[in-house]
N, C-alpha and C positions, 0 to 999 in steps of 0.2 A: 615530487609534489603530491599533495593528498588527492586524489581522487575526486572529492565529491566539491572542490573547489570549482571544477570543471565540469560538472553538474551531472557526475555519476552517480547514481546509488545501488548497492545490491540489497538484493531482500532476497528471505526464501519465503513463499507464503504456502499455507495449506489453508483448505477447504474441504468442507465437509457437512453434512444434513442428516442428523437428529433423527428424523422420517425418512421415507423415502418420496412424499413432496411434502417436507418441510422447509424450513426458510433457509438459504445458506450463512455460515459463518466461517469466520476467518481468522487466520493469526498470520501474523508477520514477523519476522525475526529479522531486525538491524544489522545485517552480517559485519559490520564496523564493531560494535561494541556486543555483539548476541544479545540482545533487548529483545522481548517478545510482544506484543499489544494486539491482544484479542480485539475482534470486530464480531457484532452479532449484529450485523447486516451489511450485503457486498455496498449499500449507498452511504455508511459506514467507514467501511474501507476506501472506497471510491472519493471518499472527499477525502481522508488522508494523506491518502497518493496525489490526486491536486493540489494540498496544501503543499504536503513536502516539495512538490516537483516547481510551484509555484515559488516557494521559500528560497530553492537553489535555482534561482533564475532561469526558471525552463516558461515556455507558453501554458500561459493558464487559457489552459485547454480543458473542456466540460468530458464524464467516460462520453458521452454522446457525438460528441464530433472527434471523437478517435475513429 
């Protein structure tokens, strides 16, 4: 059975800053299909991963009350 039916997902994400305090940005890679989707801001990525986690039936949960 698929994996993410069951509300798993893998990702590999990197991180990385432009400056040394410049803003962070992101990418993500769908290890399902290698899809990559840049983010230039972690609140960006942060609602991504709520949606996704939200989409495959997980607690829509805020990063904040992680």
């Amino acid at each position: 059975m698929d994996k993410q039916t069951f509300g798993y997902q893998t990702y590999v994400l990197r991180m990385w800053r432009e400056k040394p305090h410049g803003t962070w940005r992101a990418m993500v890679q769908l290890v399902p299909n290698g899809e990559w989707i840049a983010f230039n801001t972690l609140d960006k990525l942060f609602a991504f991963l709520v949606q996704r986690s939200t989409f495959a039936g997980g607690e829509n949960q805020t990063p904040s009350s992680l």
